[in-house]
C-alpha positions as CSV (number, residue, x, y, z in Angstrom):
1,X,17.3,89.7,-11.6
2,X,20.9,88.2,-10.9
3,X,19.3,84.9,-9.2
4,X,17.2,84.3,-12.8
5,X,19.9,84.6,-15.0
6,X,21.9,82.4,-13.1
7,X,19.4,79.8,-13.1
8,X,19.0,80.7,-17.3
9,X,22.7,79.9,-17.5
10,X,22.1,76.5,-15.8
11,X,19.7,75.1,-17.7
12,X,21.5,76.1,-20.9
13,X,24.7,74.3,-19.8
14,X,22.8,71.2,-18.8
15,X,21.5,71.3,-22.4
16,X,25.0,70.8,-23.6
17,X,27.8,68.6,-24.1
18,X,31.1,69.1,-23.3
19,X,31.8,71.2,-26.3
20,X,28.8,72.9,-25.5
21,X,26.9,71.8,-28.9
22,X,22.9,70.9,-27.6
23,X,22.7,67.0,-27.0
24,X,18.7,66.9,-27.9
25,X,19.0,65.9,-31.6
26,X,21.8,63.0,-30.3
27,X,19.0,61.6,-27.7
28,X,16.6,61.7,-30.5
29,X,18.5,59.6,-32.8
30,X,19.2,56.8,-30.2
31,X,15.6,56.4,-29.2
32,X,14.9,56.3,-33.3
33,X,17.4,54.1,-34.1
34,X,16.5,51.3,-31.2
35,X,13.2,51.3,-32.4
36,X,13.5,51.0,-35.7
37,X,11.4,47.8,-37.1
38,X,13.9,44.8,-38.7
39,X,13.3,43.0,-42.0
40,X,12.6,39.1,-42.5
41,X,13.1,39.4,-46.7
42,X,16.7,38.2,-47.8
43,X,18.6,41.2,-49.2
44,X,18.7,42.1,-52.8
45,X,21.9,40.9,-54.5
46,X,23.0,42.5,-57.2
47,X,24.5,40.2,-59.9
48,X,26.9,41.4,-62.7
49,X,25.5,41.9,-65.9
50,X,22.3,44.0,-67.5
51,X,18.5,42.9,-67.6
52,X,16.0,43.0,-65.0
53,X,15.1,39.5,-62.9
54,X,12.1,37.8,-63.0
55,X,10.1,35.6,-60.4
56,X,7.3,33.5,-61.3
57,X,5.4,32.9,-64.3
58,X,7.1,33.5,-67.7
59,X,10.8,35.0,-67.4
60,X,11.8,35.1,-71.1
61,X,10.7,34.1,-74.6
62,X,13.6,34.3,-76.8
63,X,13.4,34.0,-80.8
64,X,16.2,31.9,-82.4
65,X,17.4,32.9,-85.7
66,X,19.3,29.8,-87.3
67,X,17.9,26.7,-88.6
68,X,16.3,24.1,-86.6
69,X,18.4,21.0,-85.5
70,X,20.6,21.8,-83.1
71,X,21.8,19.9,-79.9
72,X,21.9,21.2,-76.2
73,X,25.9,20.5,-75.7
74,X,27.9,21.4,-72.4
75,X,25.8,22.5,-69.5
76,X,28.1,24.3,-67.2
77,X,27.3,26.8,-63.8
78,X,29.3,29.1,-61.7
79,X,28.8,30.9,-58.4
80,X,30.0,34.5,-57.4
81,X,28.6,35.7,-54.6
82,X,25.2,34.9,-54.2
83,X,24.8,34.8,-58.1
84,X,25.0,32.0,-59.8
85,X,25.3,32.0,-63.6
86,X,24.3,28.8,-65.8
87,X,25.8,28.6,-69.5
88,X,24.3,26.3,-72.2
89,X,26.1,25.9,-75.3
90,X,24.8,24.6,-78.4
91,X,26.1,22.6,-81.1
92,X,24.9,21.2,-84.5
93,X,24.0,17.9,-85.5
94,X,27.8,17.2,-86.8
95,X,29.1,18.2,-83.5
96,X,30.6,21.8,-84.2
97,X,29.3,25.2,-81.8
98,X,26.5,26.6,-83.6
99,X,26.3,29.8,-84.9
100,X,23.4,30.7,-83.3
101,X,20.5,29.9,-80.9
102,X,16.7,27.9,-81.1
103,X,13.5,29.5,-79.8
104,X,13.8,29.3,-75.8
105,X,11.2,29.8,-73.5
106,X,11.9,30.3,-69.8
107,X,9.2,29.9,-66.7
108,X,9.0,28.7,-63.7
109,X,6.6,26.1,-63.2
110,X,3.3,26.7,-60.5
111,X,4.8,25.3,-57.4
112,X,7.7,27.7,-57.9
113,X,10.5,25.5,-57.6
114,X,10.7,23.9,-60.6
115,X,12.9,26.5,-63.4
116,X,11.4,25.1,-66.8
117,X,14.0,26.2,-70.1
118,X,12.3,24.6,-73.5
119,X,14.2,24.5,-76.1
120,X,13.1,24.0,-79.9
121,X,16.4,21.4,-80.3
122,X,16.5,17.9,-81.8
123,X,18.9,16.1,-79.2
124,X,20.9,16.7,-76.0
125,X,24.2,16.0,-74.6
126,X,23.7,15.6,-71.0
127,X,20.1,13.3,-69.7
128,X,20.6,14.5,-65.9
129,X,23.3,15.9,-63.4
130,X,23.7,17.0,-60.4
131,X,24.3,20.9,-59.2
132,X,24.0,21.5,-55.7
133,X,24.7,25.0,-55.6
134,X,23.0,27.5,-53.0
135,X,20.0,28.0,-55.5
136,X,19.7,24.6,-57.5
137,X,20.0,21.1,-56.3
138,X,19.8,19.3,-59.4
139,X,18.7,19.3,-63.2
140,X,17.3,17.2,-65.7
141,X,16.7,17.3,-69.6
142,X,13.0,16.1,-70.3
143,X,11.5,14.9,-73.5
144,X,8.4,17.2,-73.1
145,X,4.8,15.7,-74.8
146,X,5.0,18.8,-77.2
147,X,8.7,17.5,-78.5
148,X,10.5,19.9,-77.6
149,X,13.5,19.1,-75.2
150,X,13.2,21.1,-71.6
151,X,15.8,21.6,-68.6
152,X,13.9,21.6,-65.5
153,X,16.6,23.2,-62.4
154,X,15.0,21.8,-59.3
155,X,15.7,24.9,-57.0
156,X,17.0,24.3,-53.6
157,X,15.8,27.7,-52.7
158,X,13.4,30.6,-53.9
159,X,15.2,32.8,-57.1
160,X,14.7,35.0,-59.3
161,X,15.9,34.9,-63.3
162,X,16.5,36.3,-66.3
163,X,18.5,35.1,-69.4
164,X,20.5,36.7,-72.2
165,X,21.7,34.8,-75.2
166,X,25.2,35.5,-77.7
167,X,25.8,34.5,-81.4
168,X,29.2,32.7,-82.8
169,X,29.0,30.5,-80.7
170,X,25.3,30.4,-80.1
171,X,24.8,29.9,-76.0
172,X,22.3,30.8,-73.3
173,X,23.3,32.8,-70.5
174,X,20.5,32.4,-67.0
175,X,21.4,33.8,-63.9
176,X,19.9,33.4,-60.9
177,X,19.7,35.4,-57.2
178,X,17.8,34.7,-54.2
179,X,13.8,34.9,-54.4
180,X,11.4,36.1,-52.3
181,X,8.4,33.3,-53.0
182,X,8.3,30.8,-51.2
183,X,7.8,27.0,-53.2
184,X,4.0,25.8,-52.6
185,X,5.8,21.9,-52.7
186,X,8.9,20.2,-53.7
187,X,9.5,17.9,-56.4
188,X,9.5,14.1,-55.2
189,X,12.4,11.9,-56.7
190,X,13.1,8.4,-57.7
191,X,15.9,6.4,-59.3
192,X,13.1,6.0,-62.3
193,X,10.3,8.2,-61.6
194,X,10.4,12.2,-60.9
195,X,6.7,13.5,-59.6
196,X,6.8,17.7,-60.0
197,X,3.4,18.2,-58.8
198,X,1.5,17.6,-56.9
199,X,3.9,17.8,-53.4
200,X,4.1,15.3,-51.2
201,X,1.5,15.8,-48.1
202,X,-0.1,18.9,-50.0
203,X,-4.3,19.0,-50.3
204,X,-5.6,18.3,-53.8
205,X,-9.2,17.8,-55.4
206,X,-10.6,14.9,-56.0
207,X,-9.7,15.0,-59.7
208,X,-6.0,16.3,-60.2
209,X,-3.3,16.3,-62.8
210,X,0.1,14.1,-62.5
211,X,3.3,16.1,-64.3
212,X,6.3,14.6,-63.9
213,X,8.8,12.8,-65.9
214,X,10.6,9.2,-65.6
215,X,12.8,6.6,-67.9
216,X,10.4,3.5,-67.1
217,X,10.8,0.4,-69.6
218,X,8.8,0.9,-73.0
219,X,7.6,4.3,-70.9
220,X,5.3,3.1,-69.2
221,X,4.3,4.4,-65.7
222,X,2.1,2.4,-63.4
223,X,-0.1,4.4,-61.6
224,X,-1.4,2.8,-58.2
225,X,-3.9,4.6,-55.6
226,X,-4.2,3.3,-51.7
227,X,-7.0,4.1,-49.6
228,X,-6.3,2.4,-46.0
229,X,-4.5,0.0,-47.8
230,X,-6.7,-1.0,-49.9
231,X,-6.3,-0.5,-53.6
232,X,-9.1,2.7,-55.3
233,X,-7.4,3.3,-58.8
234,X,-5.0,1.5,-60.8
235,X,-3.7,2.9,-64.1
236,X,-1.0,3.6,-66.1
237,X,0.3,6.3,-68.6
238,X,2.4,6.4,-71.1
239,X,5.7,9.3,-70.9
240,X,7.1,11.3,-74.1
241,X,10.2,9.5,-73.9
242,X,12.5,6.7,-71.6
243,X,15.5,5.9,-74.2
244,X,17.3,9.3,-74.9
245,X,16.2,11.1,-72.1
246,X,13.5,11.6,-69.2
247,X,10.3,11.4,-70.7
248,X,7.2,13.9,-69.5
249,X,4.1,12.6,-68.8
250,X,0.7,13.7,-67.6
251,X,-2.2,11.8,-65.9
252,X,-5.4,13.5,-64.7
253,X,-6.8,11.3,-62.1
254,X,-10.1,11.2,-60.1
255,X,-9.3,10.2,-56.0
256,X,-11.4,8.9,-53.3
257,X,-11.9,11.6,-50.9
258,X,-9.4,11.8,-47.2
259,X,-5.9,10.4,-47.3
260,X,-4.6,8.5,-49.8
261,X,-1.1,7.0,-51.3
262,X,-0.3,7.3,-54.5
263,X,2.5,4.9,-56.2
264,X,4.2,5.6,-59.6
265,X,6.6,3.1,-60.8
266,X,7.0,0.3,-62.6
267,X,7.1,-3.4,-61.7
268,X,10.6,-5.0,-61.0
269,X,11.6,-7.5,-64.3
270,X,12.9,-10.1,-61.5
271,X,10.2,-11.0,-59.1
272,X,7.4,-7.8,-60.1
273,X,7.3,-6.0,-57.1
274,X,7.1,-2.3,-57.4
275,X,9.6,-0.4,-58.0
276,X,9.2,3.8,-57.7
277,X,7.9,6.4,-55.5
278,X,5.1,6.7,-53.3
279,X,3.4,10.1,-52.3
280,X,1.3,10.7,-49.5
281,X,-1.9,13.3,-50.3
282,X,-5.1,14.1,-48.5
283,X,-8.1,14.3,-51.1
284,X,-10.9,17.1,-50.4
């Protein structure tokens, strides 16, 4: 009887530390902790301000309630964080801050990279400019074929929205914070010519749609299909606008099938060579 109890009073000291609390549940958690699985999705920032973001598809449709004619004025951003927080103000025709804002509508375009912000406005301050913030590379104000004036921000990463907007002054408030989709193409960019879709090197069918925007002369976009150098289709379209802003256009186009190069430009008024982009896209 003494020899068990000694060998009781072993196995219960070898069970403790030295303040003689058990050590099992401190083993347990190390072998937990080093196996726990680790996350490839960027962390959720959370941005100042109320209102749930929004990825993909429509983000916000937002009801104006002054009179029409009103001019997109200063476009301005800021970055806090990994937020960033774009500001449009709006003026009226004579110049002063309006009192209030137009109809917006807010979506990102199907590629995902493309922010789209339409705007029920007569005129615009700004044509184009350059961000390069963590989120958004750059921006442009469109002439869309509907009328109305858009701002496309050409992400430079996946993000998330949402928008608020404030009366006296009338101004739109976006933020932004890192997505989680990734873009399906990138937008491919000219002096002259932007194409939004479709992306460079991406598969398409053998009839697809154009959408992009330039500021061609008279607005006219030369459209010019390759083959293995030879010429398939040549065309041209005509865009919403070239001599206030960018101008949308739209051209649905039937392809030869395998791999082809497509041109959009313009000829050059000196010795008529082209002048644009060229995209390279594999036809199924």
């Amino acid at each position: 009887m003494r020899s068990t109890g000694a060998l009781l009073l072993v196995l219960v000291l070898a069970g403790c530390n030295d303040n003689g609390v058990a050590a099992t549940s401190s083993t347990s958690a190390m072998t937990s902790t080093s196996s726990a699985p680790t996350s490839t999705l960027p962390p959720v920032v959370e941005c100042p301000g109320v209102g749930d973001f929004e990825e993909g598809g429509g983000i916000a449709d937002i009801e104006g309630e002054g009179p029409p004619g009103s001019t997109i004025g200063r476009i301005t951003w800021d970055s806090t964080d990994l937020c960033e927080t774009f500001l449009f103000e709006f003026e009226t025709s004579e110049g002063a801050p309006a009192t209030s804002v137009p109809d917006i509508s807010i979506a990102h375009l199907e590629s995902f990279q493309v922010l789209r912000i339409a705007m029920d406005v007569d005129d615009a301050v700004v044509t184009d400019q350059l961000v390069e913030t963590n989120l958004v590379d750059r921006l442009y104000v469109v002439t869309a074929l509907d009328g109305r004036i858009v701002v496309d921000l050409h992400l430079a990463a996946p993000a998330a929205a949402r928008a608020r907007v404030e009366s006296s002054p009338g101004r739109l408030t976006v933020d932004l914070r890192p997505g989680f989709v990734p873009f399906e193409g990138t937008s491919t960019i000219g002096q002259r010519v932007v194409l939004v879709s479709p992306a460079a090197g991406t598969e398409v069918d053998s009839v697809t749609q154009l959408l992009g925007y330039s500021r061609t002369f008279e607005a006219n976009v030369t459209v010019i299909v390759t083959r293995q150098g030879v010429v398939a289709v040549e065309t041209s379209t005509t865009a919403a606008d070239s001599v206030e802003r960018w101008g949308e256009f739209r051209l649905q186009l039937g392809l030869p099938p395998g791999d082809v190069t497509v041109f959009l430009g313009e000829e050059s008024p000196q010795d008529g060579s082209p002048q644009g982009i060229t995209v390279d896209l594999s036809v199924s």
